[in-house]
C-alpha positions in Angstrom: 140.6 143.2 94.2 143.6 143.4 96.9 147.1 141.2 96.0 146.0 138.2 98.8 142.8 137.8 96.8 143.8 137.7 93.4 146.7 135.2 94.4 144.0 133.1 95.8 141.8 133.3 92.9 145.1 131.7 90.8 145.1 128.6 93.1 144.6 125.5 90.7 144.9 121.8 91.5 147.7 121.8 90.1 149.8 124.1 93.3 148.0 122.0 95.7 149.3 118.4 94.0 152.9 120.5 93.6 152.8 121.1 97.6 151.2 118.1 99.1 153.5 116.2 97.1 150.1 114.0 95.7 148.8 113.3 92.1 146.3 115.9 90.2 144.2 112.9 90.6 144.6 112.2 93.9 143.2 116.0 94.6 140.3 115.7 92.2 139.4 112.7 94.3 140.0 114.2 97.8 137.0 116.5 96.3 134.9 115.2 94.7 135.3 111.0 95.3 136.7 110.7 99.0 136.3 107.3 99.0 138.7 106.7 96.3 141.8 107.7 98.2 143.0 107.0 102.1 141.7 109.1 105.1 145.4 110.3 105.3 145.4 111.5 102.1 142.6 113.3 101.9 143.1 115.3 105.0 146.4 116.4 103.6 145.2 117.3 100.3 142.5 119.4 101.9 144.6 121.0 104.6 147.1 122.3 101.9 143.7 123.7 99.8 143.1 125.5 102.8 146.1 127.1 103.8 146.2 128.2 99.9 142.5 129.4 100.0 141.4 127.2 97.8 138.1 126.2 97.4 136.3 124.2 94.6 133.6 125.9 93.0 130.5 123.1 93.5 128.9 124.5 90.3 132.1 124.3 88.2 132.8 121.2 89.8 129.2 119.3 89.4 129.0 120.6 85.6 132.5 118.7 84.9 131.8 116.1 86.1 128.1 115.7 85.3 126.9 115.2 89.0 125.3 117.0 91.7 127.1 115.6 94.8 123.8 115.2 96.2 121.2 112.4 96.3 117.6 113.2 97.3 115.0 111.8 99.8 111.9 111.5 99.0 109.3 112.7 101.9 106.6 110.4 102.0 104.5 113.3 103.7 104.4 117.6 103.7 107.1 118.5 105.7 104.6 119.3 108.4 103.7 115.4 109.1 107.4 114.3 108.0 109.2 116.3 110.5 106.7 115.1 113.3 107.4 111.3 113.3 110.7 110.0 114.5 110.5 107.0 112.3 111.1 108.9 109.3 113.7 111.4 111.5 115.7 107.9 111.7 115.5 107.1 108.6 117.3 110.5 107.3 120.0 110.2 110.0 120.8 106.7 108.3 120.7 108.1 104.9 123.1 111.6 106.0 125.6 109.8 107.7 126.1 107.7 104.4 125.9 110.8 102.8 128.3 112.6 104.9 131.4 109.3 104.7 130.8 110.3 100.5 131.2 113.7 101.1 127.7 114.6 99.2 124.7 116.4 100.8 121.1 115.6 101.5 118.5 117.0 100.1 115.2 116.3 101.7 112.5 116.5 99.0 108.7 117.7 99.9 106.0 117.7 97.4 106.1 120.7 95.1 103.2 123.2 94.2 101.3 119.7 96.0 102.5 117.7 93.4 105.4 114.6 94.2 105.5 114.1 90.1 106.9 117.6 90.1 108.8 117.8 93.0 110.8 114.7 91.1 111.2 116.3 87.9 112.6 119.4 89.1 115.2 117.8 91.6 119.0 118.3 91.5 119.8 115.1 92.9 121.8 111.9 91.6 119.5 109.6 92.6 116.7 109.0 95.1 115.5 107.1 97.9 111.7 107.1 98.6 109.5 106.1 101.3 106.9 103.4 100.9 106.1 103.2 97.0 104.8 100.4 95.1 106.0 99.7 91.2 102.1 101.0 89.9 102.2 104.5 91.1 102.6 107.3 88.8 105.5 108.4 90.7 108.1 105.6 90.0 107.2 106.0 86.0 108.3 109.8 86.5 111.6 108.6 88.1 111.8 106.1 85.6 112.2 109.2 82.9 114.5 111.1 85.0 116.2 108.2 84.6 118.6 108.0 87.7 119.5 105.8 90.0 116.4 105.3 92.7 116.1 102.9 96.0 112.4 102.5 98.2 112.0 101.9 101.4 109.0 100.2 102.7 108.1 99.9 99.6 107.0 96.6 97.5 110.0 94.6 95.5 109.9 94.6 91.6 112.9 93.6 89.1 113.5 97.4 88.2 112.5 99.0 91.8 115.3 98.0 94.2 113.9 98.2 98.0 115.1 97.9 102.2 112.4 96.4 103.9 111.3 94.2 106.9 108.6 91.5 106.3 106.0 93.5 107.1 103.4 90.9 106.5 104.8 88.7 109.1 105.8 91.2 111.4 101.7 92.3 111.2 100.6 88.7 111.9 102.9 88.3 115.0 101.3 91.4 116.9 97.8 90.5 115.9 98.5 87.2 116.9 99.7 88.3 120.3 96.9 90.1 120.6 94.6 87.9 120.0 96.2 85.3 122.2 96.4 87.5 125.4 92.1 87.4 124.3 91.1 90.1 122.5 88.0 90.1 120.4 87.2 93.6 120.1 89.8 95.3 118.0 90.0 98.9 116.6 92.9 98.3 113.5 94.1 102.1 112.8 95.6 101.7 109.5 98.0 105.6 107.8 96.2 107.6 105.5 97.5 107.2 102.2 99.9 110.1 100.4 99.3 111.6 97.8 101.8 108.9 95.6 100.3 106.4 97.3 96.2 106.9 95.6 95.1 104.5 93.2 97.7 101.8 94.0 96.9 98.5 95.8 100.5 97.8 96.4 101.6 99.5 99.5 103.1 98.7 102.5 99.8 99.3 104.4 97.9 96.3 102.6 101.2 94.6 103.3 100.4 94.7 106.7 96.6 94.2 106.5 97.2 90.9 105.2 99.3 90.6 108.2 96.4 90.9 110.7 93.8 88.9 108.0 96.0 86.1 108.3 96.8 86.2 112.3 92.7 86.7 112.8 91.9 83.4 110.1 92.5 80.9 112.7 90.4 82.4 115.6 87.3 82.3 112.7 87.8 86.7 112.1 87.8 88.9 109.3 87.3 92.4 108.7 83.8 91.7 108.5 83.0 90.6 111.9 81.2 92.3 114.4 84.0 94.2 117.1 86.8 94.4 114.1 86.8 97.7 113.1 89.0 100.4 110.7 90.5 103.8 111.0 92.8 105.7 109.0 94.6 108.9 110.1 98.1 110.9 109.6 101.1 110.0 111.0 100.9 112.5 114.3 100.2 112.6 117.8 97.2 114.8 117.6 95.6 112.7 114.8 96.2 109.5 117.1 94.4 111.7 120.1 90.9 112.4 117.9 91.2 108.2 116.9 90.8 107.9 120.6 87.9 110.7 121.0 86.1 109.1 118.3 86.5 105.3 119.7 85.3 107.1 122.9 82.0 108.9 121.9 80.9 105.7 119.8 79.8 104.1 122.8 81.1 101.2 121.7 85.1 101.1 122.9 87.1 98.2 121.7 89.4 96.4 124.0 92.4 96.8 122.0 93.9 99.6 118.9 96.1 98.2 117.1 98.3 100.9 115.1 100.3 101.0 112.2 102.6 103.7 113.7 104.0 104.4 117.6 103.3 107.8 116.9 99.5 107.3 116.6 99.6 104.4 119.3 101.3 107.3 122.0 98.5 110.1 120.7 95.6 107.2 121.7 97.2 106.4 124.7 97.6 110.7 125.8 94.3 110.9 124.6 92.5 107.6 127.1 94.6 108.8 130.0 93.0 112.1 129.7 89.6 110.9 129.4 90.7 108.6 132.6 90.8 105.1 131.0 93.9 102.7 132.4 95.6 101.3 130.3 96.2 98.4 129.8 93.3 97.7 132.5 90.5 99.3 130.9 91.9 99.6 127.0 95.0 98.2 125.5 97.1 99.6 122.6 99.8 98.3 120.4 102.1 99.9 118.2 104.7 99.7 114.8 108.1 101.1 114.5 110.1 101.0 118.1 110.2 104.4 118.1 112.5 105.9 121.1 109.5 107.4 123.0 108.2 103.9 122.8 109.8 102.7 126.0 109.7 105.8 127.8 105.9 106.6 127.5 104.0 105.3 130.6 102.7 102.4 130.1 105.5 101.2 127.9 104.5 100.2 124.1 104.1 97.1 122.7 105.2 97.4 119.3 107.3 96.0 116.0 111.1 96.9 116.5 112.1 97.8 112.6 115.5 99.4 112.5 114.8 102.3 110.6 118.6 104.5 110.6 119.5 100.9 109.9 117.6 100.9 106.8 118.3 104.3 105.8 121.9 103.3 105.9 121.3 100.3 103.5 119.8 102.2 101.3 121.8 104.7 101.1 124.8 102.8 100.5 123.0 100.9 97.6 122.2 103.8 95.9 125.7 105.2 95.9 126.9 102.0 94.8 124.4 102.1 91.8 125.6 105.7 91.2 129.4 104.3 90.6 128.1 101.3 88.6 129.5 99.0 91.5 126.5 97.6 92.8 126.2 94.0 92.3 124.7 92.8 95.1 120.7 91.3 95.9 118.7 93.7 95.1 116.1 93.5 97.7 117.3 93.6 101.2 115.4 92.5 104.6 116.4 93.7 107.5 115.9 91.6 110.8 112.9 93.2 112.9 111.6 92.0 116.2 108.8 91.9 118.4 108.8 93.9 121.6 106.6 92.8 124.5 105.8 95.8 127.4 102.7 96.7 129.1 100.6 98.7 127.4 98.9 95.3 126.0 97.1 93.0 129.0 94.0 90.8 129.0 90.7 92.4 128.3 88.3 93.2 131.2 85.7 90.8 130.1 86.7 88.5 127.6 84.4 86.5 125.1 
């Protein structure tokens, strides 16, 4: 090992307090707690560790102090669906730019060996945010024993399970009841099929939402039951959303209206009946969740649920590192504003009842 080197390898905390003229304190912080000290300081404190050649050992440094410096994100899908829907893409730039003011990394958590449970138990993380889950699955018990710190998203409030969500309930009603009002009667509901921590549980986010459209369908004397009200389920992807619509077509029986649970599935039906040479919103309509980006550029624009998903990531994010520190004292469950967007890939059935 050469002279530069080995003077490098001596560099402690201590030369770079002695130079930059701040506290052994101060550095640890400018390391390891950014948010602890001002901007100023930090940049100074890290420009001198650089022009030393010093640079913390994350190992060393996550074994003192008992932390990873990361906090985990639980996919609510294989990476193969996750990576396909922008809603979820959203939600991890909301979580990593939280990450990135707190200097700690991401890591993005698939199922392991097929199994969430394990993919949990064998994570380096601090805490974890989820997608989705409801306090009965078998999942939030194996958190529970990890325990750490843990936020859902889209997933149903309890005492112990702190959550982000809109009121998807409502926001369900309001876009059945709009269709319904602009006349439809024939409705194809395409509902997401469920993950694998999502089996054997009745508390989801999905059923949130299916009481949504019961309630909004109530007044016009529907139900699931009736004749014309029918229900899909598929994954989260454009090509799934495209074989919804092939199967709607060959029934011989095409409803007037899908209404979706994702804009990703509403955009592969729509590919799908242009193909096949239906207009839509002339000869089919088809209505959305989410307010994704490619919402408002596909052609007919979507009528969908705005839900501020980076937004939400954010929120929970922050949460979680406030539970992390111990600070977090605020509600537990946060709902955040969501809206209904109106464009014109919903319009008045050809013939209605």
């Amino acid at each position: 090992m050469d002279e530069k080197n080995e003077q490098k390898k001596r560099i402690t905390i201590n030369d770079i307090a002695r130079i930059s003229g701040y506290s052994k304190t101060a550095v640890s912080f400018a390391f390891n707690d950014p948010s602890r000290i001002s901007v100023k300081a930090c940049q100074t404190i890290r420009k001198v560790a650089e022009d030393l050649g010093y640079y913390p050992d994350p190992l060393a440094r996550n074994f003192s102090l008992q932390r990873h410096g990361s906090i985990g994100f639980l996919l609510p899908q294989d990476i193969h669906y996750s990576f396909q829907n922008p809603y979820i893409m959203q939600v991890v730039e909301g979580i990593g730019s939280v990450c990135q003011k707190y200097g700690n990394t991401l890591t993005l958590i698939p199922p392991l060996n097929e199994s969430v449970v394990d993919a949990v138990r064998s994570a380096a993380v601090d805490g974890l945010i989820t997608q989705g889950m409801g306090v009965e699955m078998e999942i939030v018990d194996s958190i529970r024993k990890r325990k750490i710190p843990f936020v859902t998203i889209d997933g149903i409030p309890s005492p112990d399970m702190p959550s982000v969500n809109i009121d998807d309930r409502q926001a369900a009603f309001e876009i059945m009841d709009l269709v319904l009002a602009t006349g439809h009667r024939s409705i194809a509901i395409v509902g997401l099929s469920k993950v694998s921590y999502e089996k054997n549980t009745t508390d989801s986010i999905q059923n949130k939402r299916l009481e949504g459209y019961l309630a909004a369908m109530e007044p016009y004397g529907l139900d699931f039951s009736c004749s014309g009200i029918d229900t899909y389920t598929c994954e989260c992807t454009i090509d799934e959303g495209r074989q919804i619509a092939r199967l709607l077509i060959g029934s011989g029986n095409l409803p007037t209206c899908v209404v979706t649970m994702s804009d990703i599935v509403a955009i592969g039906c729509m590919l799908e009946f242009s193909d096949q040479g239906l207009r839509i919103p002339q000869d089919i309509s088809v209505v959305g969740f989410d307010n994704i980006q490619e919402a408002s550029f596909i052609i007919p624009a979507l009528t969908t649920i705005d839900q501020p998903a980076s937004e939400k990531g954010r929120r929970a994010a922050e949460m979680l590192f406030s539970m992390i520190k111990g600070t977090y004292a605020a509600e537990k469950h946060l709902f955040i504003p969501y809206r209904l967007v109106k464009r014109e890939s919903l319009g008045v059935p050809k013939e209605t009842p």
